[in-house]
Each structure stands twice: as structure tokens, then as C-alpha cells.
C-alpha positions in Angstrom: -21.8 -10.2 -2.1 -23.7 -7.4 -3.2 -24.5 -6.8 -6.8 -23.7 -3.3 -6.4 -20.6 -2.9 -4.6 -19.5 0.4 -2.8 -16.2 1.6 -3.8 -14.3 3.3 -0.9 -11.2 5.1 -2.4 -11.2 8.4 -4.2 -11.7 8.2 -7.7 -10.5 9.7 -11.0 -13.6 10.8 -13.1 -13.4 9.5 -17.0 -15.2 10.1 -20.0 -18.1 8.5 -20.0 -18.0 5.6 -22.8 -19.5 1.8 -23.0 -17.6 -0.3 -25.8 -18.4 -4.2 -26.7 -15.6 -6.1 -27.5 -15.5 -8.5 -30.2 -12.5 -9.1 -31.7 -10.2 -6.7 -30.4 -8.6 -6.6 -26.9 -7.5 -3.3 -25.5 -9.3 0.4 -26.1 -7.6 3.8 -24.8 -9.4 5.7 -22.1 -8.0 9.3 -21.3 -8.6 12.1 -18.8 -6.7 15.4 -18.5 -3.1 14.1 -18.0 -2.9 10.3 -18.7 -3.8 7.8 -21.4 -4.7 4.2 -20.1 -4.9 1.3 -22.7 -7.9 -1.4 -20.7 -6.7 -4.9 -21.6 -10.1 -6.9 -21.8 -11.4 -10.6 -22.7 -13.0 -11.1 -25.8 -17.2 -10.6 -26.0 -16.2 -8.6 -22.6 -18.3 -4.8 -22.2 -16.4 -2.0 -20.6 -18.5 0.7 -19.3 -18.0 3.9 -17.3 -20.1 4.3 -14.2 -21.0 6.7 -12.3 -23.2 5.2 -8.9 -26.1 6.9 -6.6 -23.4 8.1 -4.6 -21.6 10.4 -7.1 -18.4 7.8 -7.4 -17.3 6.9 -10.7 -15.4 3.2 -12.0 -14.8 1.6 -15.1 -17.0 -2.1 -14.7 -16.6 -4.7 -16.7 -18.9 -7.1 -17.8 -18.3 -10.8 -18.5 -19.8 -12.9 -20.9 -21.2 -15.5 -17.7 -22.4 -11.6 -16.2 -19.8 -11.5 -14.0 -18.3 -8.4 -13.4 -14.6 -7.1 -12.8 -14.8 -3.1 -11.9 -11.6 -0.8 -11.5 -11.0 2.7 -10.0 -8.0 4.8 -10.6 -5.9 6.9 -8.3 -3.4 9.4 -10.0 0.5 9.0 -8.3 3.9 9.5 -8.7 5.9 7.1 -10.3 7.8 4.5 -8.2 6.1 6.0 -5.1 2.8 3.9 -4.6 2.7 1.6 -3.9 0.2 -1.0 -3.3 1.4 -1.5 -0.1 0.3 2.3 1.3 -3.6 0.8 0.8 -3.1 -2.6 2.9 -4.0 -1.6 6.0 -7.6 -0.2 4.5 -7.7 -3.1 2.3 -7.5 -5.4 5.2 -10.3 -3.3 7.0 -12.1 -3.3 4.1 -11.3 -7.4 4.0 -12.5 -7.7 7.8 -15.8 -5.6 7.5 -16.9 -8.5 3.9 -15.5 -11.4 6.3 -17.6 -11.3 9.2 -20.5 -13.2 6.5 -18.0 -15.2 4.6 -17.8 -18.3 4.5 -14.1 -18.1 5.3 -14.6 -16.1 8.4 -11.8 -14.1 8.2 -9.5 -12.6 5.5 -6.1 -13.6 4.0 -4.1 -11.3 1.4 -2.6 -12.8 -1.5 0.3 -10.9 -3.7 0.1 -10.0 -6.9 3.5 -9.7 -8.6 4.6 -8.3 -12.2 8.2 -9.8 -13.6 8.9 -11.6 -9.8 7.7 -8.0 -7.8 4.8 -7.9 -5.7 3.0 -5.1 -7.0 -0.7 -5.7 -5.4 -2.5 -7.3 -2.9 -6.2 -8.8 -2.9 -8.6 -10.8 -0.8 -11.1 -13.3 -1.5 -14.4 -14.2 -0.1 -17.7 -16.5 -0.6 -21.0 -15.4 0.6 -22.9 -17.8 2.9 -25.9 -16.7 2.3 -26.3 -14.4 -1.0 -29.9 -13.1 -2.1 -30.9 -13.8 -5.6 -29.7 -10.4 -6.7 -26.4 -10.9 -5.4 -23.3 -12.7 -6.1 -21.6 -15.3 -4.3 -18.0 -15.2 -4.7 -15.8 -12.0 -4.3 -12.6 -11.2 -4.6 -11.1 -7.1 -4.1 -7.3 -5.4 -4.4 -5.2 -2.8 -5.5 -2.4 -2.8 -8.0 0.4 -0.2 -9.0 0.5 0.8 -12.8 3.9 3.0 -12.3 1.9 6.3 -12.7 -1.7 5.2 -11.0 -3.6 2.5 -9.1 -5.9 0.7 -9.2 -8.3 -0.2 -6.7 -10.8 -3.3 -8.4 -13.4 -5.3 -7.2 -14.2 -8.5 -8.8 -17.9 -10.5 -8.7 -19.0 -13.6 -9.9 -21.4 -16.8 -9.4 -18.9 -19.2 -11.5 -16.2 -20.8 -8.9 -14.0 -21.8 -11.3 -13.9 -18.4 -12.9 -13.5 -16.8 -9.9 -10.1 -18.2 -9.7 -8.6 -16.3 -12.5 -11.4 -12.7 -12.2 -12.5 -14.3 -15.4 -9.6 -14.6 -17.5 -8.9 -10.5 -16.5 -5.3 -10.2 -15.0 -5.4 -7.3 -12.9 -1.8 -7.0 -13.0 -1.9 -6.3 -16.8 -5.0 -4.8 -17.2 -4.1 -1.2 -17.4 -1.3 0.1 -19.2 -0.5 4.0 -18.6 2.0 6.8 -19.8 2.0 10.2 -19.5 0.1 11.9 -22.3 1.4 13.9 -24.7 -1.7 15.9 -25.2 -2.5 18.4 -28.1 -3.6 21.9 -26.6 -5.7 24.3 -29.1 -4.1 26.8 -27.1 -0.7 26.0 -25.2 1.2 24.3 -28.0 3.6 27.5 -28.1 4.0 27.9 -24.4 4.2 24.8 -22.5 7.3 22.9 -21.6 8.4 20.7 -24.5 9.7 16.9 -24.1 13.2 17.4 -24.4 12.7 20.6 -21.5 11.4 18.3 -19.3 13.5 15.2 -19.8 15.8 16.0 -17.5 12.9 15.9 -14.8 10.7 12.9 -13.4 7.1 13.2 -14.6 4.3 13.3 -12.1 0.9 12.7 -13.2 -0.2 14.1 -9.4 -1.1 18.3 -9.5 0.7 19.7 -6.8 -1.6 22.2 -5.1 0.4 23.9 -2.4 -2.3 26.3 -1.1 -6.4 25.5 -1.2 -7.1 28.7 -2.8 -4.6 27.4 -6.2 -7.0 23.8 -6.1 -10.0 26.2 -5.3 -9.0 28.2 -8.7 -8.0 25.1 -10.9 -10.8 23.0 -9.8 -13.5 25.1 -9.9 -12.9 28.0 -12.4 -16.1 28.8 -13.4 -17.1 30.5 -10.1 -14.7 33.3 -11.5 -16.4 34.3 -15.1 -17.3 37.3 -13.5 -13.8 38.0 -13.4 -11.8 36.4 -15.7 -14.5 35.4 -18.3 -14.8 31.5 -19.5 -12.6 29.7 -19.1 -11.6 28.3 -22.6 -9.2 25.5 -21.9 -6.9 24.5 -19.3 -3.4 22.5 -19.4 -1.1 21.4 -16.7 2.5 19.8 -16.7 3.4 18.1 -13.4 7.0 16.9 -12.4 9.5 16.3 -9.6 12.1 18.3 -9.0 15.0 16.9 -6.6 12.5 16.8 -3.6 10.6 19.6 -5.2 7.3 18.6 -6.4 5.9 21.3 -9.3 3.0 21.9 -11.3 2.7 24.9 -14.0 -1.1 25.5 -14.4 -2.0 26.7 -17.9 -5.5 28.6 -18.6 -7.1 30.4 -21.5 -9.9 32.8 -21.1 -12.2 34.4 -23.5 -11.5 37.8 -22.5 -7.6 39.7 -22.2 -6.5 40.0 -18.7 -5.6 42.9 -17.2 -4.9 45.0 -14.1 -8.1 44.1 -12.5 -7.9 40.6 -13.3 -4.3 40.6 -11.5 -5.3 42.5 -8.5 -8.0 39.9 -7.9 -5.5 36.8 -8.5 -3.5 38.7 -5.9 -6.0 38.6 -3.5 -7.1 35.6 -4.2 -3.7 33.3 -3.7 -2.4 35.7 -1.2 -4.8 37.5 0.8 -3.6 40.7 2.8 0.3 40.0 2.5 -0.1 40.8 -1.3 2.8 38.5 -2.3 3.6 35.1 -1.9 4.6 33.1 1.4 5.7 30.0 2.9 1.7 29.0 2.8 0.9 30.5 -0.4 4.0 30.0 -2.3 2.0 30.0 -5.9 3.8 32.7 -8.2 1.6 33.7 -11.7 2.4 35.5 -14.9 -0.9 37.0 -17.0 -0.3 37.5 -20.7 -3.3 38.2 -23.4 -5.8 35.8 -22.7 -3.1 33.4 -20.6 -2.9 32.6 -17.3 -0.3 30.7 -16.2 0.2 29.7 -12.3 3.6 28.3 -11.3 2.9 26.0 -8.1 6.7 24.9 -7.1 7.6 25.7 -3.0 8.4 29.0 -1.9 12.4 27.5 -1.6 12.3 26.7 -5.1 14.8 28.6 -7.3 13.4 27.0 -10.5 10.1 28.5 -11.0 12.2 32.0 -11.9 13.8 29.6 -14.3 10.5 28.4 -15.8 9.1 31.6 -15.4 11.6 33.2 -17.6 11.6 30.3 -19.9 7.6 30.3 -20.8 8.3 34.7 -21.1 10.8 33.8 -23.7 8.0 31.6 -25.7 5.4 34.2 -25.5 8.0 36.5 -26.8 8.6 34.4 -30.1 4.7 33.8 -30.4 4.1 37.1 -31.2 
């Protein structure tokens, strides 16, 4: 199997970091709305990658030089499932088969406390190249809020049995992060407002100008200066899925500013619609975007609610 292995499923970028493991066992890896604990062996290196193609995984390396490598995919909890990526995992399975030894593929379940939460294939290589290993095995497994979609490649058969003494099943460990903002401490939704909701650690973007604005601010300085920080709480509603989008500019905003957002999220009609159901509130520096459906009575709730915390921050 190929030394470098092409991973096919969208991926969540890290922080770039490369730890050897000696004695302990698990390190913390965060991004903007999760922490992940990565259970290793011993003497194992964990490394973030980032390949010729622009894709980015965590890989890690084995003592023997064997190597176990994991994307993640942000969803909600208890809705994943492993079993939503079988049918590409099989295709994936099929395409590796075809110069197996085994000839075709055959998924195996992987279970947590009697549950099958994955699913994996394994392959040999009947003829590898020097530069490439022999034995392969790939799969997917739920972690509640994300998957993960690994990859595992060796030249030891007896290792290859158990990825190297890595259980995929309890290799990740996530939870929604309780981050510390420099700037939103005041404003954003506490613990106990949003216990009564189920945390999502997926941003709902309900209109491509909103992902357009989140994901790629900077094409805006002109307007709204830089961008100093950005936040966002995700949750689920009922059957309403909601995101409130917190950002912090170096400049106050104002009327031009709000006539531009305007535009911007709603074109011509000037006000939000069934498409474009986004609703925003500009205070100071703060920009905060509500992204609930248009139906939704509780972003006027919310709405009101963050008002009220701006009004005591003062």
C-alpha cells in the first residue's frame, strides 16, 4: 500500500504540533470549538500533517515505523454515525482490493461498551515497492461529537492485527470546549444558559454569504477593519439547528458598516428571508450574527438576552 496514503474525507485543520511520547500517554489537541485528548502507545510520535494536496491529518508514528493517521469531521452528537460513511468506505475498500491479496473487501465492526460504533477494512498488498507498505487496514469511528476517518500502515503482520497496540475506538476523547475569549467573556451564552439545549460542535450556516463572512473575514478589512477575534456557540434547538457568530474588530462599527452587512446577507430585499434568515446586532467593536431559521422564535430571545449583557458591560 502506498507510503503516502490519500485521504478522501473533508478534514478539520489543527494546530500544527509534533510531540514524542515517552512516558506519558495522551496530549490535548484543540481547534476553534473542541478539545480532543489523542490516546497514544508509548515511544509513539504524533504529528500534524499537512500533504501536497492541501489536506491536513494527525499521523502517527510507531516505534517499528508503522504509521496509524486520523482525520476529524465535526458532527452533532448522537447523529453520526459511522454508518453514514459505509457506503464510501466500501468504495474506497473496492478501489485498494482490486491489488490485494484478498481480492475483495470485507467490513469488520468496531464496537465501544457492546455498540458498533465503526467500521474498517483490511488489506495486504501483493506486490508492494520498497517504499511502500504491505499490510493496510482503513475505517471510521464515532467520538459522540466527531469522526474519525483513519488509515493504518504497517510491514509487521502481527502488529497489524491490533494497528499497533492503537485502539481506534479509544483513541480520541472529545468535549465541547469551554474556551476563554479575550473578548466575548461578557457576552456569550453562559453554561447554565445553554444547558437546557444540546450542544453542536457543527456551525450552522444557513445562507453562503454568512460561511462566505465567517470563513473568510479578512476580504472585508476594508470595511469592517481586522478582524480581532472571533467566537461561536453552536446548539440544537427542538429541530432548530443555531449558531450565534461572535466577532471583534479593531475599528467601532457604524452605519456604514451596517448598510454593507445588509447588503451583504440580504441583497436587494434589505431584510431577512426564508434563504437568508441570518439576523445581526452591531455594538462598539462587536458583531454578533444570530444564524437560527427564519421560523425560529428564539433568536429574538437570544437577541434580547446578549442586549441585556452588553447593557451591564458598560
Amino acid at each position: 500500500m502506498k507510503k503516502v496514503f490519500q485521504l478522501v474525507f473533508t478534514m478539520l485543520a489543527f494546530m500544527a504540533v509534533t510531540i514524542s511520547f515517552a512516558e506519558i500517554k495522551e496530549h490535548k489537541l484543540s481547534d476553534n470549538d473542541l478539545n480532543y485528548i489523542i490516546n497514544v502507545p508509548n515511544r509513539a510520535e504524533l504529528t500534524h500533517v499537512i500533504d501536497e494536496n492541501g489536506l491536513t491529518y494527525l499521523r502517527i508514528t510507531l516505534p517499528d515505523k508503522s504509521v496509524f493517521m486520523v482525520s476529524i469531521l465535526p458532527i452533532r452528537r448522537g447523529q453520526a454515525d459511522a454508518r453514514t460513511i459505509k457506503p464510501a468506505l466500501l468504495t474506497q475498500g473496492a478501489a485498494f482490493a482490486k491489488d490485494s491479496e484478498e481480492g475483495k473487501v470485507k467490513l469488520l465492526d468496531l464496537k465501544r461498551d457492546g455498540k458498533i460504533v465503526g467500521n474498517y477494512f483490511s488489506l495486504t498488498d501483493k506486490q508492494p515497492k520498497e517504499d511502500e507498505y504491505k499490510y493496510m487496514s482503513q475505517g471510521v469511528v464515532d467520538y459522540n461529537f466527531i469522526l474519525g476517518v483513519f488509515t493504518y500502515l504497517t510491514n509487521d503482520k502481527e502488529a497489524w492485527a491490533n494497528f499497533g497496540g492503537i485502539d481506534p475506538v479509544s483513541l480520541i476523547n472529545d468535549s465541547l470546549k469551554d474556551k476563554v475569549t479575550k473578548n466575548f467573556e461578557k457576552i456569550k451564552l453562559t453554561n447554565e444558559e445553554l444547558s437546557k439545549f444540546e450542544l453542536s460542535a457543527v456551525r450552522h450556516f444557513y445562507s453562503r454569504q454568512k460561511s462566505i463572512l465567517y470563513n473568510n473575514t479578512d476580504i472585508y478589512t476594508a470595511i469592517l477593519s481586522n478582524l480581532e477575534e472571533k467566537y461561536t456557540q453552536s446548539f440544537i434547538n427542538g429541530k432548530e439547528n443555531c449558531t450565534i457568530f461572535y466577532y471583534y474588530f479593531s475599528d467601532k462599527l457604524g452605519e456604514n458598516q451596517k448598510a454593507f452587512l445588509t447588503g451583504l446577507l440580504y441583497g436587494q430585499k434589505g431584510k431577512p428571508t426564508n434563504e437568508h434568515p441570518e439576523t445581526f446586532l452591531i455594538k462598539d467593536n462587536y458583531l454578533i450574527v444570530f444564524s437560527f431559521p427564519r421560523s425560529s422564535k428564539l433568536h429574538r430571545e437570544i437577541g434580547r438576552l446578549i442586549e441585556n449583557k452588553f447593557k451591564e458591560k458598560e
